[in-house]
C-alpha positions in Angstrom: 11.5 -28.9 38.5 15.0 -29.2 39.5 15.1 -26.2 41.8 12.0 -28.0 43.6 13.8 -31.0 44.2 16.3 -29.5 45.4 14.7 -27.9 48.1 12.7 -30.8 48.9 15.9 -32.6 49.5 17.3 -29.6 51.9 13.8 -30.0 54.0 14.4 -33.6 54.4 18.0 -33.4 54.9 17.3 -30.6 57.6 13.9 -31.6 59.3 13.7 -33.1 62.3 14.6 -37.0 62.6 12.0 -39.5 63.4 13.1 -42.9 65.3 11.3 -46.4 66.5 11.7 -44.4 69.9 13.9 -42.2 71.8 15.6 -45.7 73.5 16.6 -46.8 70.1 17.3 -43.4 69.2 20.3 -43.5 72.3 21.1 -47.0 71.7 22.4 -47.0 68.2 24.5 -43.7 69.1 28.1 -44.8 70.0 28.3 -41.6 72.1 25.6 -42.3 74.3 27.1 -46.2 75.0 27.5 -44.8 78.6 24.2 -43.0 79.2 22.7 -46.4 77.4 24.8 -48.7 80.0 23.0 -46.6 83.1 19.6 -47.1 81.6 19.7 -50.6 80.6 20.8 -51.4 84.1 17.7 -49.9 85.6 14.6 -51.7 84.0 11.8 -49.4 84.8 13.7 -46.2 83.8 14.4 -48.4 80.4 10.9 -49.1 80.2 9.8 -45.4 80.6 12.7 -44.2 78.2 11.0 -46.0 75.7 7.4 -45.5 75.9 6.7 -42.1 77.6 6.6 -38.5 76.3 10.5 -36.9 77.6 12.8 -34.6 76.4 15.9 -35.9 77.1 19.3 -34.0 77.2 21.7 -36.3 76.7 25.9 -35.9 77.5 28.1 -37.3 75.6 30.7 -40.4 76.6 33.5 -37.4 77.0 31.0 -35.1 78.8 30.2 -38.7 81.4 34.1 -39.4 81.2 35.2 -35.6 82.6 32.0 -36.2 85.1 33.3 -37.3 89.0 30.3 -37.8 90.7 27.7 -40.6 90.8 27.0 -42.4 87.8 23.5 -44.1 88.3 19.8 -43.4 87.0 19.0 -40.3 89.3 21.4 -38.5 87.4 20.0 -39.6 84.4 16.6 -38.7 85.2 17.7 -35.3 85.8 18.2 -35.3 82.4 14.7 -35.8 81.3 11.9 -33.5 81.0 8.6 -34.9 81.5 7.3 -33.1 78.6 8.1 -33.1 74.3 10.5 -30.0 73.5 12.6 -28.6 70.4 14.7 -26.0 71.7 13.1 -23.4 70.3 9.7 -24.3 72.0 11.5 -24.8 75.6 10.2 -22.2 78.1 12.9 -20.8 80.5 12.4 -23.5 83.1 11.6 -27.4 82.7 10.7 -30.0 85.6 12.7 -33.0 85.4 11.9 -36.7 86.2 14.0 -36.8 88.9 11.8 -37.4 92.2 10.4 -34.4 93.5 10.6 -32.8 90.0 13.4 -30.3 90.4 13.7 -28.0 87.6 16.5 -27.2 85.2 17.1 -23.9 83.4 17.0 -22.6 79.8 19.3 -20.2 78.9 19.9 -18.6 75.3 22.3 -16.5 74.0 23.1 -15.0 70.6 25.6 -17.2 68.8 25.9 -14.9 65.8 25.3 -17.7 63.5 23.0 -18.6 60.6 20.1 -21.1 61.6 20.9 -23.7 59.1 18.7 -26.2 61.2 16.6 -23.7 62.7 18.0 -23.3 65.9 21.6 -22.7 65.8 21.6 -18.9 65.8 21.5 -19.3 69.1 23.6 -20.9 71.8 20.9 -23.1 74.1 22.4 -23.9 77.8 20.3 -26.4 80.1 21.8 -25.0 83.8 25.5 -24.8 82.5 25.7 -27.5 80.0 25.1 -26.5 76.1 23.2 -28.2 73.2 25.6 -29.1 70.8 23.2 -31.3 68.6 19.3 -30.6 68.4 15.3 -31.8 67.7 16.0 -35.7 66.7 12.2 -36.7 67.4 11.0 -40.2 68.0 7.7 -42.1 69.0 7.0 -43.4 72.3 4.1 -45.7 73.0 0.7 -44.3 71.2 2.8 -41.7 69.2 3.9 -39.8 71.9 6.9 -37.6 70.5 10.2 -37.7 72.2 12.8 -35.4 71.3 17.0 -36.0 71.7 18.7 -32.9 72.7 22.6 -33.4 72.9 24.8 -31.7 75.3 28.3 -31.5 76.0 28.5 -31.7 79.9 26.4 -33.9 82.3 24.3 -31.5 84.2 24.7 -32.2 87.8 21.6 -32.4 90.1 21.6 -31.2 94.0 20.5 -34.6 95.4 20.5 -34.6 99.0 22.7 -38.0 99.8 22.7 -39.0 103.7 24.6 -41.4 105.5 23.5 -45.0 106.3 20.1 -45.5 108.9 19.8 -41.3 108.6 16.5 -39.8 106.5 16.3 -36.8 104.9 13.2 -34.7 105.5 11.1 -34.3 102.4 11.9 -30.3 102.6 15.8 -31.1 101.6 15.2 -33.2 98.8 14.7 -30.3 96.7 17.0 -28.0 98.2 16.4 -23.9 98.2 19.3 -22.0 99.2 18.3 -22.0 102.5 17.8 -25.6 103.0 21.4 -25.7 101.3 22.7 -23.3 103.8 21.4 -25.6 106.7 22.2 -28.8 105.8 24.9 -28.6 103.7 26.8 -32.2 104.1 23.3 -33.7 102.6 25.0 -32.7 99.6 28.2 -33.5 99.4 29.4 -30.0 101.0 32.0 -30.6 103.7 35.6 -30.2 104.2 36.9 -27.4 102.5 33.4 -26.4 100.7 32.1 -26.4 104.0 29.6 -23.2 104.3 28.5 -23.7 107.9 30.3 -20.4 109.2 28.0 -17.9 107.0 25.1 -19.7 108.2 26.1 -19.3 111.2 26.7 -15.5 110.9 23.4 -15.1 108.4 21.1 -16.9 111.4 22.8 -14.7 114.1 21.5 -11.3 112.0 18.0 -13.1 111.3 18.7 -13.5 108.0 17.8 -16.9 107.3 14.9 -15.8 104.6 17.2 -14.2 102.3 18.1 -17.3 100.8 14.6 -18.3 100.9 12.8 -15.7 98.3 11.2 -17.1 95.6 12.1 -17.3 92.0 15.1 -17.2 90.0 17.9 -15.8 91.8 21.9 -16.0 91.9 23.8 -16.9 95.5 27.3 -16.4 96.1 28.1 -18.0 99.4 31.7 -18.1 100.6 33.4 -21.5 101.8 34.2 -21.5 105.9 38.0 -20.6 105.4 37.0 -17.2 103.5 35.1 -16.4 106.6 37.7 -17.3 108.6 39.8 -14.9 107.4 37.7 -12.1 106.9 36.9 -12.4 110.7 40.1 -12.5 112.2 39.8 -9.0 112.1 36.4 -8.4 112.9 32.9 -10.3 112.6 31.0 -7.5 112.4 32.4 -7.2 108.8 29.5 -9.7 107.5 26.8 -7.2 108.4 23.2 -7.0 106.5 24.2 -5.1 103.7 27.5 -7.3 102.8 24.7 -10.6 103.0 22.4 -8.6 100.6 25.9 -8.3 98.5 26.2 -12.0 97.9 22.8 -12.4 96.2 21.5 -11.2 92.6 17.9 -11.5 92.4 15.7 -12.3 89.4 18.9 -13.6 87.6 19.8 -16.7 87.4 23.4 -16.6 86.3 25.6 -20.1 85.5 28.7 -19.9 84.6 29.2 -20.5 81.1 25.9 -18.9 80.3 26.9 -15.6 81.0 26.3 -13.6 78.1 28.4 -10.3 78.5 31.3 -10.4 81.1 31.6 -6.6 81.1 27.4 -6.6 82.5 26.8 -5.8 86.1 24.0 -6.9 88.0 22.1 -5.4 90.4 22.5 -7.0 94.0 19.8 -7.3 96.7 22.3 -4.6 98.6 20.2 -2.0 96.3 17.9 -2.4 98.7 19.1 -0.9 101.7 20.4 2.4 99.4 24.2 0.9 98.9 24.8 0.6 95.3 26.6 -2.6 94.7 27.0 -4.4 91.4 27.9 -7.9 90.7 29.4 -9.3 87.7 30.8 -12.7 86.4 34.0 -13.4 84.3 36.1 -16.1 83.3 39.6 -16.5 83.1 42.5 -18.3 81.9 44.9 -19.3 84.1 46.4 -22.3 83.1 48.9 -23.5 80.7 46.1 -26.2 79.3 43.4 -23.5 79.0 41.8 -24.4 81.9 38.7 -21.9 83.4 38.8 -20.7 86.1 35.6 -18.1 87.0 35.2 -15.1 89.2 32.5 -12.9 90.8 33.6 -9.3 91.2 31.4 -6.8 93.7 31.9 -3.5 92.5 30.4 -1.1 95.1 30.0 2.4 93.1 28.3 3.8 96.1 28.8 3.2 99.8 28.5 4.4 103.2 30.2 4.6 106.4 30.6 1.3 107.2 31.4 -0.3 103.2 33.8 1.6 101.0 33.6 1.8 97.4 35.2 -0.4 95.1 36.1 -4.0 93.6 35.6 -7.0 95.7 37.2 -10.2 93.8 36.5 -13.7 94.4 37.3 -17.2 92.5 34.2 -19.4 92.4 35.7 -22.5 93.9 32.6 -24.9 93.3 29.8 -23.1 91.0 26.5 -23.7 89.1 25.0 -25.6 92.5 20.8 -25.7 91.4 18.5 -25.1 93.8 14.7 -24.7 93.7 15.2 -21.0 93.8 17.9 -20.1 91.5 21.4 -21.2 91.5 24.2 -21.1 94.1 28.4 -20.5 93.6 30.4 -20.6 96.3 33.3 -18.7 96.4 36.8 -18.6 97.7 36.6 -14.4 99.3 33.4 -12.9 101.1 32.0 -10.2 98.3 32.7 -6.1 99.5 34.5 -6.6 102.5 37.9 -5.4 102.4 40.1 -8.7 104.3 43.0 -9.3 102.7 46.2 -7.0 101.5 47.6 -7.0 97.9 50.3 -10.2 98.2 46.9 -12.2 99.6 45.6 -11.3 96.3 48.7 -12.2 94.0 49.1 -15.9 96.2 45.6 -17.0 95.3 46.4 -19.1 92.4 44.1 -17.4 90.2 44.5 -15.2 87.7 47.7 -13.3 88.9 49.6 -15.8 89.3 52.2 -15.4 86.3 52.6 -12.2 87.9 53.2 -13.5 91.1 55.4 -16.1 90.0 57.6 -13.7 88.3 57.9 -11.4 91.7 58.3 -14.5 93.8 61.2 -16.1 92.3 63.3 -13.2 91.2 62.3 -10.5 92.7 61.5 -11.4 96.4 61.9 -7.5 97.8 59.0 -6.4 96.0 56.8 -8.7 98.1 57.8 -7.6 100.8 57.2 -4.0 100.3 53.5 -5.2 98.9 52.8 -6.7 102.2 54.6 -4.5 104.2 54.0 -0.9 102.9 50.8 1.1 103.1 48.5 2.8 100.5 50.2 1.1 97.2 48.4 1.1 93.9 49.8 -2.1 91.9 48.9 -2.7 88.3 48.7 -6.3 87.7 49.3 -7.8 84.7 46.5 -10.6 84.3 47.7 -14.7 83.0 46.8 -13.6 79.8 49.0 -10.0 79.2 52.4 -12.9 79.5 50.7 -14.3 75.9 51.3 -10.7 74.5 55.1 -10.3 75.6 58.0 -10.5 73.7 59.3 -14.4 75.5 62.8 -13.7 74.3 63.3 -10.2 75.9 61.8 -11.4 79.1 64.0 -14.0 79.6 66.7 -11.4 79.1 65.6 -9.0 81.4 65.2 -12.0 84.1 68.6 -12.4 83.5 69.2 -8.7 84.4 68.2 -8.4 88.1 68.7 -4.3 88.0 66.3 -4.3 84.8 63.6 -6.9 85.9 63.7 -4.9 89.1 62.8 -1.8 87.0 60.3 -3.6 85.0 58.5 -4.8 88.1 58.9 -1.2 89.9 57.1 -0.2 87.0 54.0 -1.6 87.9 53.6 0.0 91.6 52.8 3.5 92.6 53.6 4.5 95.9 50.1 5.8 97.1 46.3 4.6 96.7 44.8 5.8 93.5 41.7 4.7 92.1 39.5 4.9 88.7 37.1 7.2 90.1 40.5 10.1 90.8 42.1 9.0 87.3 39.1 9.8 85.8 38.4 13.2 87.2 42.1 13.9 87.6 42.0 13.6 83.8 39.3 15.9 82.9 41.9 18.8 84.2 45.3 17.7 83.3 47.4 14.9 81.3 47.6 12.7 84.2 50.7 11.2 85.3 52.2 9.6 88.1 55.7 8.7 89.3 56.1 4.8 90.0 58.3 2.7 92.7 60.5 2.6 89.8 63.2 5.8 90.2 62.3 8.5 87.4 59.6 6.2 85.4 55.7 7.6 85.4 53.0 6.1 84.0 50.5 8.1 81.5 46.7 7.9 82.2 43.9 8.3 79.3 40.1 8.0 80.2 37.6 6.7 77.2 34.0 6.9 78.0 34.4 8.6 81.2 30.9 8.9 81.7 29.8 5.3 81.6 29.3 3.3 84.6 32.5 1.7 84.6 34.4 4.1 82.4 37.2 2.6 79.9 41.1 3.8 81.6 44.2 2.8 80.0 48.0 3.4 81.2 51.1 3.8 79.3 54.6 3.0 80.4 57.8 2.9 79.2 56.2 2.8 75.8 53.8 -0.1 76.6 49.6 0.7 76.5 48.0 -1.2 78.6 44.0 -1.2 79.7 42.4 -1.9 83.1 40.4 -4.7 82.6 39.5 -5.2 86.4 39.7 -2.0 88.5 39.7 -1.2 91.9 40.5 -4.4 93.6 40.7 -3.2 97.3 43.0 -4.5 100.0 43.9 -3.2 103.3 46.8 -1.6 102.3 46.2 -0.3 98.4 43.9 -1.0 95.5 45.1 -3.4 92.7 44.0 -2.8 88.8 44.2 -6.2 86.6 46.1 -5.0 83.3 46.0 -6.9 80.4 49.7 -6.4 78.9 52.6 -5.8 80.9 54.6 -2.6 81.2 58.0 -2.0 80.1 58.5 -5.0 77.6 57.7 -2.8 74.1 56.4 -4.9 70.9 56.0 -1.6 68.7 58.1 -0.3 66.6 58.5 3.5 66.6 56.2 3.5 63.7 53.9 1.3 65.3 53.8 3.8 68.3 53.1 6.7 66.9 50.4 4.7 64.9 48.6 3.9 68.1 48.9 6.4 70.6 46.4 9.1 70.2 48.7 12.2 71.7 51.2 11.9 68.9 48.3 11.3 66.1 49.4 14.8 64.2 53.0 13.7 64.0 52.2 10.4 62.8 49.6 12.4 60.3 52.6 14.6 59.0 55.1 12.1 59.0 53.5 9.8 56.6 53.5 12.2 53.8 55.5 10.7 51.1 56.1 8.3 53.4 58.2 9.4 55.1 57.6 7.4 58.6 58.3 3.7 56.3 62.3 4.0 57.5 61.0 4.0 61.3 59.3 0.3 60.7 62.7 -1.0 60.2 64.3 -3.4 63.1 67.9 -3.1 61.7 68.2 0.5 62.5 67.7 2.2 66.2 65.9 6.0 66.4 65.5 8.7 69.0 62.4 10.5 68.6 61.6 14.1 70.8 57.7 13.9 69.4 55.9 17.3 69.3 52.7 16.3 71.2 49.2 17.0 69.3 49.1 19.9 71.8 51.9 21.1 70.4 50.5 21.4 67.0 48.1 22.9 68.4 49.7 25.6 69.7 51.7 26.2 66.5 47.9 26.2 64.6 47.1 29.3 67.0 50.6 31.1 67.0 51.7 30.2 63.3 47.8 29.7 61.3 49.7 29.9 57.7 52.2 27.7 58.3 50.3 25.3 60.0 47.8 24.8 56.9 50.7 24.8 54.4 52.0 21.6 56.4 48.8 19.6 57.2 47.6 20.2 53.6 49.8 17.6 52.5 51.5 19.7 49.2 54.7 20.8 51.3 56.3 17.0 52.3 59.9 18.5 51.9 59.1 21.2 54.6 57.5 18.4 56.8 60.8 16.1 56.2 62.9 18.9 57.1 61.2 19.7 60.4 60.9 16.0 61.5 64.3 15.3 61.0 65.1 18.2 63.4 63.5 16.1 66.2 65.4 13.1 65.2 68.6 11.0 65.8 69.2 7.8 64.0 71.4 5.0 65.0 71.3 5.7 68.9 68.2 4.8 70.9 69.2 7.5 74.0 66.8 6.8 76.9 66.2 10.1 79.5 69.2 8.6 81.6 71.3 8.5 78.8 70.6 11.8 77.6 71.5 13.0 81.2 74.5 11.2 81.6 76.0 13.1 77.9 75.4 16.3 80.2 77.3 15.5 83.0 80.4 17.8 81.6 78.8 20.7 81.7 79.9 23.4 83.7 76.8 25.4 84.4 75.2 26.0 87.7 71.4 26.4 86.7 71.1 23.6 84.2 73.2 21.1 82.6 73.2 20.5 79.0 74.9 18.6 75.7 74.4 19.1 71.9 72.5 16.6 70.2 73.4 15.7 66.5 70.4 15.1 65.1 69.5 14.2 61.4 69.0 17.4 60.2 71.0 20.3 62.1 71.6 20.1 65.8 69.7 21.2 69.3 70.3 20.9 73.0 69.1 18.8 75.8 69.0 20.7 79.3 68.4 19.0 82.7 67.4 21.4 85.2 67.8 20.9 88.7 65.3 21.3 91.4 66.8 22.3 94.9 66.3 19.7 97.8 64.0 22.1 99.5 61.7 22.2 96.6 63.3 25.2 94.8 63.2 25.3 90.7 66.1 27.0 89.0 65.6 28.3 85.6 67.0 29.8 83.2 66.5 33.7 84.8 66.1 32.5 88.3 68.8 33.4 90.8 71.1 31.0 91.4 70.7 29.1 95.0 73.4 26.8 95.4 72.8 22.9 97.0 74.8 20.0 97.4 71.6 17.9 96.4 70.2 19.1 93.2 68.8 16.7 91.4 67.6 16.8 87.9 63.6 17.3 87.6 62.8 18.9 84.0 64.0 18.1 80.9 64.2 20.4 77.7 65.2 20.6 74.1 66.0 23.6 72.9 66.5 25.0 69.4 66.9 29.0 68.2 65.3 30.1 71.3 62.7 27.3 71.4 62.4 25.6 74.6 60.4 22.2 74.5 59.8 20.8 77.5 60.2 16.3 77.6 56.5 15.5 79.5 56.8 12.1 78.4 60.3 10.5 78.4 61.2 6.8 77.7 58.4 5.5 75.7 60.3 2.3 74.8 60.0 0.6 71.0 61.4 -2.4 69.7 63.7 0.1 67.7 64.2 2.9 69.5 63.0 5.7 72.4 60.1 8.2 72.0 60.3 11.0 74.0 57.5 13.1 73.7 57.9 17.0 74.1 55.4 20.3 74.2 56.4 22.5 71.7 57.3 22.2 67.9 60.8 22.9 67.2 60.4 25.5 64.7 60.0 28.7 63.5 57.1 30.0 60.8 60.2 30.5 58.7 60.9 27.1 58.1 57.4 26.9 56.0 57.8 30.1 54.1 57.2 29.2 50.7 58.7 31.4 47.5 57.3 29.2 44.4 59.9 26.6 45.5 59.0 23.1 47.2 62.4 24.2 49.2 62.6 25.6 52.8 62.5 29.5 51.7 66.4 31.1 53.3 66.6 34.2 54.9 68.8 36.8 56.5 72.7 36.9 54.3 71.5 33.4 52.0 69.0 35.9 51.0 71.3 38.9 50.3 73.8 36.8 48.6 71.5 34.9 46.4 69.7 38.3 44.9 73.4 39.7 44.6 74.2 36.5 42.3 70.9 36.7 40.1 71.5 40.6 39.4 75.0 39.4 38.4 73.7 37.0 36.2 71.4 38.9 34.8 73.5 41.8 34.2 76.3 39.4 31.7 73.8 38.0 29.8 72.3 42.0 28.9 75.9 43.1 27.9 
């Protein structure tokens, strides 16, 4: 009996609401006191409120408060449907009670969460505004239901508003795109969200009907001043297929109601065999969290005339509704390639940390941006400064040679795009040299044969990943990253944690754990990492000793080796290293001995002539008064191991990471003891001792 109760009280407590009517129902709602002040001034909208069949979508007083544009009962009316819904009975479009019945969208999106009222596993958006609060019912006149829906923004109608003694023709009260596109200061669009110049270019190629094709469809027209600029250069740059860019049909696609940021969307430009995707994304850019949204046109496959690439625009007034779909207009006409990489960091969007940063203490670097042809920058997005260590920034602002590093970092000096790092990477270990004198970035590749394939850098020991590739300006490409370069957070433990080329060492190093001391902030390490590469080599050359250290019963052995590749107490960077060398008197390469923690090796710079001659260590000797160092080695008993990734920076220390295992097969022979096995005169001198012994305990 209890257990019935029980759930007699959960139905009740959890079934829908029923009220006098849905006027009363807004009326004794402290929330609505603004919605309820529009309707009481307008008596035949109260009247209707309270006796017909609606659902209404009401905003909240904070939703009206946020709200700039005109408060009165067509905007309310646009908030009514004209017939009964709970949300999970609304189909994907519903006619308003606005004159002319203009229709709102339904969008839903999983929200991952349990239904406790029977609708809340999903997230419910009417155009861009979002039920927060669902299904109260109440009567109207002769028991016709009325349901309350709640929603957290007002949802703005396109109501065509003319001047005084001027009338609108019935076609533009409901406005397509079209109509939009002709008359655009009927609603409200003028001044700087003026969009008379694409008309304008649109009518010229006899494209008017575009914007006319029936049902639900997104627009992304750009604002006169993106035109503008774009055509300073050339008007032919708007041509057919760049129009059929800016639309995405059979999707209509609101802002907030965008379910997956990384999904791309066919454009209308499919249609004349270019292959250009659009997708949406928001981003913060603001110190108050503020959203700011963009529209990216990724063209994967081109022609002649339209490159390939990423095509970035802010939406500067979005989620317009029109009769056929919805329309954004955006700051930066979609696939054409008009403007150069500072254009890009000025725009006050999501770069502009970055920009800020360059601007103020670095001035030089802007110039070469603007100046300086086929760059690749790496950006680092608003939100990569939330993952950086505040305190050593402010230091290396402080430090105008290191910032200018840092900042260097971030550029290489030709154009380089996802498409070559991918394929580039199926070959080789893909690195390239940076503004930034003797620094390279590192390139890995996951997914590589996805549409838009997963590529993340490393430098100067921080992993970053492209989040927006292939941005392209007239004089480079830019790739949004989403941590900045050259400001570690890892410790050296962390590092070879997380980077998948050193994953064997870290494996070996964390028997008996052995890797805890590199965790610690109080001490400083150098680290020349054998590679997993390098392991593998040793598996091929040395099989037996390989096993015997990977099977995890030989931890001394490990330790022993290890410690050979590091120096506590110092954190030497490559310039460091080839400073110590600078003694030495040696004409094909310069080198120093290293005291490392167990037993001592050499670092060796060779020198590359000025004419592009290598010296080694057999090669005859050419002589140059411009050698300059381009190799670096560690070399023990023989063992050359060649550095292929130097300065990967940690909060404790430097990794360098190097090609071959410094060791020999001896170091894992194994006698019955768990101690490296000696060899040569220890082994001589040690049988000599046991006979000995053996011999005065017989007599």
């Amino acid at each position: 009996m209890i257990s019935v109760l029980l759930l007699l009280g959960v139905l009740i407590l959890y079934s829908p609401v029923e009220s006098k009517n849905l006027l009363e129902e807004i009326n004794k709602r402290s929330i609505f006191s603004e919605v309820a002040r529009i309707i009481q001034e307008d008596q035949l909208l109260a009247l209707k409120v309270e006796k017909q069949a609606y659902t209404a979508f009401m905003p909240t007083n904070e939703a009206m408060m946020q709200y700039q544009g005109p408060k009165d009962s067509r905007l309310i009316q646009y908030h009514l449907v004209n017939l009964p819904y709970l949300v999970k009975e609304m189909p994907d479009e519903l006619n308003t009670d606005l004159p002319g019945n203009p229709q709102v969208y339904v969008t839903r999106l999983p929200s991952g969460n349990p239904a406790i009222k029977g609708w809340e596993d999903y997230n419910y958006f009417i155009n861009n505004a979002k039920i927060i609060d669902a299904n109260y019912i109440a009567q109207g006149e002769n028991q016709l239901r009325q349901v309350l829906h709640i929603v957290d923004q007002v949802i703005v109608p396109t109501v065509a508003r003319s001047a005084a003694n001027v009338t609108v023709a019935a076609g533009f009260i409901n406005p397509d795109a079209q109509k939009l596109l002709l008359k655009p200061h009927f609603y409200g669009l003028v001044d700087y969200y003026d969009v008379s110049e694409f008309e304008r270019r649109i009518s010229a190629l006899d494209l008017l009907d575009v914007f006319n094709i029936s049902g639900k469809n997104t627009f992304f027209i750009p604002v006169n001043q993106a035109l503008n600029d774009a055509m300073v250069m050339d008007q032919e740059l708007i041509d057919k297929q760049v129009i059929h860019g800016h639309v995405v049909p059979g999707k209509v696609l609101f802002t907030r109601a965008v379910e997956n940021q990384n999904e791309q969307y066919e454009s209308l430009a499919f249609t004349d065999n270019l292959k250009v995707f659009v997708s949406m994304e928001e981003v913060s850019n603001t110190a108050n969290e503020n959203m700011t949204y963009y529209v990216k046109s990724n063209t994967v496959a081109g022609d002649v005339s339209h490159d390939k690439g990423t095509m970035l625009a802010r939406i500067v007034k979005g989620n317009i509704p029109v009769t056929n779909g919805v329309v954004h207009l955006i700051d930066r006409p979609l696939m054409v390639v008009a403007s150069n990489i500072v254009s890009y960091l000025q725009d006050g969007g999501q770069l502009n940390k970055f920009h800020h940063l360059i601007h103020e203490h670095y001035n030089d670097l802007l110039n070469k941006l603007f100046m300086e042809e086929e760059l690749t920058l790496f950006a680092p997005s608003n939100e990569a400064f939330k993952f950086v260590n505040e305190e050593r920034l402010n230091q290396l602002i402080a430090n105008r040679d290191e910032l200018r590093k840092l900042l260097e970092l971030h550029v290489v000096k030709h154009r380089l795009t996802t498409d070559e790092i991918v394929n580039r990477s199926t070959r080789e270990i893909l690195q390239e040299e940076t503004m930034s004198n003797r620094r390279k970035l590192y390139f890995a590749v996951n997914e590589p044969n996805a549409l838009v394939p997963v590529v993340s850098l490393e430098g100067a020991g921080v992993n970053a990943t492209i989040t927006t590739p292939n941005i392209a300006a007239k004089n480079g490409v830019i790739h949004i990253i989403d941590r900045i370069l050259g400001i570690p957070s890892q410790t050296v433990y962390e590092k070879l944690a997380s980077d998948p080329m050193l994953s064997s060492t870290f494996f070996l190093s964390e028997q008996e754990n052995w890797n805890e001391r590199l965790k610690s902030k109080e001490e400083s390490f150098t680290l020349f990492v054998p590679s997993n590469e390098a392991w593998s080599f040793i598996k091929r050359t040395m099989p037996s000793a390989y096993k015997k250290l990977f099977m995890g019963d030989f931890a001394y052995h490990v330790r022993y080796i290890l410690e050979r590749h590091m120096i506590v107490g110092k954190d030497l960077s490559l310039e460091e290293l080839t400073a110590l060398t600078n003694n030495s008197t040696r004409r094909d390469y310069k080198q120093e001995r290293l005291n490392m923690t167990r037993g001592k090796i050499y670092f060796q710079a060779f020198v590359r002539k000025n004419f592009g001659e290598s010296t080694g260590t057999n090669d005859t000797e050419v002589e140059s008064d411009t050698d300059t160092a381009s190799e670096y080695y560690v070399e023990w008993n023989g063992i050359k191991a060649r550095v292929i990734r130097p300065d990967v920076e940690c909060v404790n220390g430097v990794v360098h990471v190097i090609d071959q295992v410094l060791m020999l097969n001896r170091d894992v022979t194994v006698s019955g003891s768990a101690m490296p096995a000696v060899t040569g005169m220890a082994t001589l001198i040690a049988t000599f001792v046991t006979v000995a012994f053996a011999r005065a305990l017989h007599h």
